[in-house]
C-alpha positions in Angstrom: 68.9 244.0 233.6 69.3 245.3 230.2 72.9 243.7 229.8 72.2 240.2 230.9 68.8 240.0 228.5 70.9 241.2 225.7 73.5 238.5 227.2 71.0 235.4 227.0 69.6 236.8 223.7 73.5 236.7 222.6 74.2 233.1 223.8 71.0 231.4 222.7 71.7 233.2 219.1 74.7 231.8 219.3 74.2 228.3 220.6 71.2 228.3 217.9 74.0 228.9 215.3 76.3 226.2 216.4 73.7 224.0 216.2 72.4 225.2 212.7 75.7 224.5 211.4 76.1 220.8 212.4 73.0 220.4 209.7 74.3 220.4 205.9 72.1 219.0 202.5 74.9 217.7 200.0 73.4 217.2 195.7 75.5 214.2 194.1 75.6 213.9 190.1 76.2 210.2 189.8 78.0 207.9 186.7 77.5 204.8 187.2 79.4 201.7 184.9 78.4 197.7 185.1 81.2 195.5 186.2 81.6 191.9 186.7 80.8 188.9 184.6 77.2 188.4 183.4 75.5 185.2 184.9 72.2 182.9 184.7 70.4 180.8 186.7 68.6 177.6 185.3 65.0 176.8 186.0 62.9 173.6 184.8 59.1 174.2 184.4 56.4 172.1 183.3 55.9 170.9 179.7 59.7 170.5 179.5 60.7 173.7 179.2 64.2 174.8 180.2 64.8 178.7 180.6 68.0 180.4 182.1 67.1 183.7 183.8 69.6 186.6 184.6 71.2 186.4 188.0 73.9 188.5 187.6 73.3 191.5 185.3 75.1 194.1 183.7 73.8 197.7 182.3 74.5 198.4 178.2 74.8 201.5 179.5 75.9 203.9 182.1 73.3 204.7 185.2 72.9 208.4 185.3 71.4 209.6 189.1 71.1 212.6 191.6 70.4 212.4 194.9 70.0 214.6 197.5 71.2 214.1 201.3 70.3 215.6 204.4 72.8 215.5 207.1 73.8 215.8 210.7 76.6 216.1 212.1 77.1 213.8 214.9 80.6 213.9 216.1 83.5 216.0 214.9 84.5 214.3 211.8 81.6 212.0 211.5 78.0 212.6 210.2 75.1 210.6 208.9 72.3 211.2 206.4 69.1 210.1 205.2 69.1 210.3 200.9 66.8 209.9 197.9 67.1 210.4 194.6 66.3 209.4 191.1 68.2 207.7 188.2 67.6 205.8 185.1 69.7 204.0 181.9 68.0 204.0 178.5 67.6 200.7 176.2 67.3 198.3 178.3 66.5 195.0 176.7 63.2 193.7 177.3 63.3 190.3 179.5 62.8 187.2 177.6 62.4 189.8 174.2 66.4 191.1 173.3 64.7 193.1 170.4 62.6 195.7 172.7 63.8 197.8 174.5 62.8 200.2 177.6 63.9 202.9 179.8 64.7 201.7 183.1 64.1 204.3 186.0 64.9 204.0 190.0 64.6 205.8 193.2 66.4 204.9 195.9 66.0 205.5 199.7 69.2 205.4 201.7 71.2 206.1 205.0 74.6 207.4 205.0 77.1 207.3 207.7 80.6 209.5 206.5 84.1 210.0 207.7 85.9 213.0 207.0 89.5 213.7 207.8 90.9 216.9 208.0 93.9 218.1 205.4 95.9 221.2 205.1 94.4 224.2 203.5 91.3 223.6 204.2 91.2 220.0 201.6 90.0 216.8 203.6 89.2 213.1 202.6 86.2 211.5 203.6 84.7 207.5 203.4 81.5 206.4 203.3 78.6 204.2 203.3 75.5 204.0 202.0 72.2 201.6 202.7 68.7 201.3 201.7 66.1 200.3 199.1 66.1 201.2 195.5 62.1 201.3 194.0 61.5 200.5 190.5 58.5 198.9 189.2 58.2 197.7 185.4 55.8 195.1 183.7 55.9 193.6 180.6 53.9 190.8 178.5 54.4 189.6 174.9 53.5 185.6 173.5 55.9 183.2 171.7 55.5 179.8 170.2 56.2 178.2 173.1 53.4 180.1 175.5 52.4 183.6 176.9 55.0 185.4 179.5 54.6 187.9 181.8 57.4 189.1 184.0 57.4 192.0 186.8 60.3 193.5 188.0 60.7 195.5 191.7 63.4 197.1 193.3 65.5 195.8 195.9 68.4 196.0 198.6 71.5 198.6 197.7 74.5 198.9 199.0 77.5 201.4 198.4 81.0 202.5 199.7 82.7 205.4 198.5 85.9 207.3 199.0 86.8 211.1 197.6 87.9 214.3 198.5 87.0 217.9 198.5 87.6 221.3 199.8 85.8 224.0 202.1 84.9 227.5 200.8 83.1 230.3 202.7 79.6 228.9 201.7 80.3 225.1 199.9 82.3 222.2 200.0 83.1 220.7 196.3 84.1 216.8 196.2 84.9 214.6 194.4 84.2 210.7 194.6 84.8 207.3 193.0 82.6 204.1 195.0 81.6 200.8 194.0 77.6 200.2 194.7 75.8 196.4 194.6 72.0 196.6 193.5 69.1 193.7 194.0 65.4 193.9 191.9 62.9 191.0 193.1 61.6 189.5 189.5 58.4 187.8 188.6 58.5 185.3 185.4 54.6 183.7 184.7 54.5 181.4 182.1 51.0 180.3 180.8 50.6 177.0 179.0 47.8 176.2 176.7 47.2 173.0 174.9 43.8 172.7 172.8 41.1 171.3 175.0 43.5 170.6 178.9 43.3 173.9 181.2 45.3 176.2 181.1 48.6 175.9 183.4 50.4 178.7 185.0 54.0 179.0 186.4 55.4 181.7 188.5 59.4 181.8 188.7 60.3 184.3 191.3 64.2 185.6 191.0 66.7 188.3 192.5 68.6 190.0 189.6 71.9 192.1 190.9 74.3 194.3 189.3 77.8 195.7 190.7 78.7 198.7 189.4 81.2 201.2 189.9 80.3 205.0 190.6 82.1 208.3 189.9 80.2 211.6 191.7 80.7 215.1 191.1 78.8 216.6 194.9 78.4 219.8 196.6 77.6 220.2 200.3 75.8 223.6 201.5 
């Protein structure tokens, strides 16, 4: 009786193991670059007034971001994960106001779905994809000549792919990957018109601003 408890107590410790290890949290230092041509997109409001918003933008400067990921390996050499993080990218002009300038932040909320094939002494390669929402939330408000603006900007749809390479140790698994990533933020432009004595007149412009950018991350899986 003794020798078949300690048997079950062996396989369940066992089985709990194997399952344990199909879980595995990976940490990603992201750098990410704008690329593309820069682009507008022309609206005519009231009054006469002409303005050409941003459709497609581009970042003065890199995107720094880490995320975490929690994953699960579903099949042998596939696995997907559910991931946040936070990044941000310092002086970005002020919409509608090139002379200010803000510190844009982000956290995104994504699924990943990875393929990872195999390689000799212990290296593999592995593909990915990414999906989810990216939150940010700024305001801003300033007055020119022409009339008061105010302008809000969400976050949006992301998408990602990425490709890379690493190699198992005893305890972590070190990559290396280069990916391209497509970001959408949902903006608000309200222009208020005033002229002496008439009531004051209000415009809303609503817009989706993207970016494509290309992305170079330094992970570790545990």
């Amino acid at each position: 009786m003794k020798k078949a408890a300690f048997l079950v107590l062996f396989l369940v410790a066992i089985g709990a193991r194997a399952q344990e290890a199909r879980f595995f949290i990976e940490t990603d230092y992201q750098l990410k670059f704008s690329v593309g041509k820069a682009s507008t997109q022309s609206f005519s409001l009231i009054r006469n007034l002409d303005v050409d918003l941003p459709y497609v933008s581009r970042y003065g400067y890199p995107v720094n971001a880490l995320n975490v990921t929690f994953n699960y390996s579903i099949f042998k050499n596939v696995s997907a994960g559910l991931g946040f993080g936070f990044s941000f990218v310092k002086f970005e002009p002020v919409p509608l106001s090139s002379s200010s300038y803000y510190d844009k932040l982000m956290a995104p909320l994504y699924l990943r779905l990875r393929y990872t094939l195999p390689l000799k002494n212990n290296f593999f390669v592995l593909a990915e994809v990414d999906g989810g929402y990216q939150y940010s939330s700024n305001r801003w408000e300033f007055i020119e000549d022409a009339g008061d603006f105010k302008t809000k900007e969400n976050g949006g749809a992301m998408f990602g792919a990425s490709f890379g390479f690493g190699i198992k140790t005893k305890k972590y698994q070190p990559l290396l990957k280069v990916g391209y990533e497509f970001t959408q933020f949902n903006r608000q432009y309200i222009y208020t018109f005033t002229d002496n004595w008439l009531p004051t007149v209000y415009q809303s412009v609503n817009i989706n601003t993207y970016y494509n950018l290309i992305k170079l991350s330094l992970a570790i899986s545990f």
